[in-house]
N, C-alpha and C positions, 0 to 999 in steps of 0.2 A: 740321172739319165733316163727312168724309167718311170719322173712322173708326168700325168699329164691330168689337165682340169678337166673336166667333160660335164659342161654345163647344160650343154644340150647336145642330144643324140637327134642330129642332123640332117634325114634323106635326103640329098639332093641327087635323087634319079635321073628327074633329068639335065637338069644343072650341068652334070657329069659327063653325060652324054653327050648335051652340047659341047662342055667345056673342052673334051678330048676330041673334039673333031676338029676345033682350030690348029693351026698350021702349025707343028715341032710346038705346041704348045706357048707359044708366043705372050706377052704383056699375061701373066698369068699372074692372081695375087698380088699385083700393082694397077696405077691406077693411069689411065690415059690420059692425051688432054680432054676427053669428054669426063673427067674426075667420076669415074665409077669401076667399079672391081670387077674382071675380065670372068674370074670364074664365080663368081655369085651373082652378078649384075647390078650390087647397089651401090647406089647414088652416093658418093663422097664428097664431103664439101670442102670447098675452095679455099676459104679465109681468105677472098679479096687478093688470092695471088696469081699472078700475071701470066698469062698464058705463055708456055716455053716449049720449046722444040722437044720431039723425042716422049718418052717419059719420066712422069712426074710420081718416082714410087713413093706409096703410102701404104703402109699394114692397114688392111680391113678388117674390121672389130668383128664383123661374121666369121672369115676364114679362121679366126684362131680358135673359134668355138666347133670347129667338123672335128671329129675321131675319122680318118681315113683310114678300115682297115683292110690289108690288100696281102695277098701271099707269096712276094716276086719283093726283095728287098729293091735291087734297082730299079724295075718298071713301075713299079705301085707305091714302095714307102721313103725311098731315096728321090725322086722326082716330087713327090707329093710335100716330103715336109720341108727340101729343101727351096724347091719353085716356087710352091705354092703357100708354105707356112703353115700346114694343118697340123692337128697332130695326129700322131699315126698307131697303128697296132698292127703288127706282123701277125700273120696265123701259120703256123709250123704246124703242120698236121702228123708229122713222125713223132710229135713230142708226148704223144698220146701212148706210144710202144716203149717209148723213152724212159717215161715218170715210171711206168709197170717193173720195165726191168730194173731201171733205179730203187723201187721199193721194195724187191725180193733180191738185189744184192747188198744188204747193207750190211750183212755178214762177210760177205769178201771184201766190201772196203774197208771194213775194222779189221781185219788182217794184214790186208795190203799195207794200211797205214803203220801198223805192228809190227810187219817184217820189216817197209824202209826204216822204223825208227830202231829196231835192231841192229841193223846193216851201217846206220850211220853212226852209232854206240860202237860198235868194232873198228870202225874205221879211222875212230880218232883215237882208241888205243893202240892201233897199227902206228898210228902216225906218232904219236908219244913214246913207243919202246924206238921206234927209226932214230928220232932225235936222241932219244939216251944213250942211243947206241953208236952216235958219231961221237961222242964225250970219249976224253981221253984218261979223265979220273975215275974212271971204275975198273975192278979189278976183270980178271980175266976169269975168274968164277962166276963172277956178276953177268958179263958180257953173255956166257955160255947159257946162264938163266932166260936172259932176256931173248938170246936169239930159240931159244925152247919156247917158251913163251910166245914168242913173234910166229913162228912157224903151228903153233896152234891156231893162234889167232885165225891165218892166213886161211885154213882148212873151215875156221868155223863161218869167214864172212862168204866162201866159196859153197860153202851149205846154202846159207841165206838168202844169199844173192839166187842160186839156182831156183830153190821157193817160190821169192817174189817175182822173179820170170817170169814163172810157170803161172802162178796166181796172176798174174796182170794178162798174160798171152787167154789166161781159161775166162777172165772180166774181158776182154778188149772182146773175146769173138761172144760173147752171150747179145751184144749188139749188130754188129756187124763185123764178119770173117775178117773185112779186108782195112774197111775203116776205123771202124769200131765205134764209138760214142759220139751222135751229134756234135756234141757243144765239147769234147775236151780229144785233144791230143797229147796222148800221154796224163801226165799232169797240170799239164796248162790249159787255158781253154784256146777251143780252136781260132783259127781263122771267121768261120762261120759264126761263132757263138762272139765275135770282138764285131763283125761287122752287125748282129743284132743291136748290139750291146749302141753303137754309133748311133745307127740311125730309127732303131723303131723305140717308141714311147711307151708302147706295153707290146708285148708278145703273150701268145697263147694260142692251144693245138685247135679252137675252132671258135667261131665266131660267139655263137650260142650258148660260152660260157660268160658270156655279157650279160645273160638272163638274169642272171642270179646278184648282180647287185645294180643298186641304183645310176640312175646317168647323171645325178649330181656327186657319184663319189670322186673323191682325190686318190689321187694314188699318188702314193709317196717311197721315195727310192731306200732301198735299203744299205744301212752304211758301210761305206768303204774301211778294210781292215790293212794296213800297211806287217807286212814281216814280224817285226819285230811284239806285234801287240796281240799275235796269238798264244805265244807261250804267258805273258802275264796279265791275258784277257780269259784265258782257258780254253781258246777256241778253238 
């Protein structure tokens, strides 16, 4: 999802400005019947084939080489990579306060991660004395055990749980009061951070950190982990 070639860093200034002044952005990244590219302006060749109504689309070998990076997901990197076929970099400028406080909480997410895996260690011995306790072969000394047992239980996940509240409520406002973290709601990632994830080719909080490596690098996506392969991946 997040890689893209960038063989050449691109300007087309005014390219651009032309290009956005055509009408809803029309024959953009295909090719007319005059066989040339709407938003680069070059000459695409024919192969001898027969002039036809309408358009005649063909990927142009320039457009796939532009990094279009714009900071408006639908007006800049969703129009751009989908009409136009560039590839694209999102620039997130909050992601700057983001990475800060992600890097001076990582104390509270080892916690967090500690209490829910507490919370869910109690929860499945709540659920194991429940099921013993619908058994009709245990004695009545046994059952009085279990429901002692069960009613501690019940006190200690009601600890825990209160904890991991409080610790998520104290993380959720270190970012913002009401939202709270860009890219994650809750534990899952947001809306915002799945619609990154779609349509931009790289992301990052400012342009100028492009400085810092080459415009012949690859960038390469890093891999996707399913459920089941963090417990015997360690992850």
């Amino acid at each position: 999802m997040f890689a893209a070639l960038v063989n050449e860093f691109v300007c087309f200034t005014t390219v651009l400005t032309n290009m956005f002044l055509l009408s809803g952005l029309r024959c953009i990244c295909c090719c007319s019947r005059q066989h040339s590219c709407c938003s680069c302006g070059r000459s695409m060749p024919t192969h001898g084939r027969p002039e036809t109504r309408g358009l005649e689309y063909q990927r142009c070998p320039v457009c796939g080489r532009i990094l279009y990076v714009g900071d408006h997901i639908y007006g800049d990197i969703l129009r751009s990579k989908k009409v136009l076929g560039w590839r694209t970099m999102l620039v997130i400028p909050e992601l700057e306060q983001e990475l800060k406080l992600l890097s001076e909480s990582k104390s509270t997410r080892k916690e967090l991660r500690h209490l829910r895996m507490e919370r869910d260690s109690i929860e499945d011995k709540i659920h194991h004395l429940e099921w013993s306790l619908k058994l009709d072969d245990i004695s009545e000394n046994q059952k009085e055990k279990l429901f002692s047992e069960h009613d501690n239980l019940l006190k200690q996940r009601g600890h825990v749980r209160g904890l991991h509240q409080e610790a998520q409520r104290q993380h959720h406002q270190k970012f913002h009061k009401v939202w709270g973290q860009l890219m994650k709601t809750g534990y899952q990632n947001s809306r915002f951070a799945h619609q990154v994830e779609r349509f931009a080719c790289l992301y990052s909080s400012q342009v100028t950190n492009f400085g810092l490596y080459s415009p012949d690098k690859y960038y390469r996506p890093s891999e996707d982990y399913m459920p089941h392969e963090f417990d015997v991946l360690g992850l």
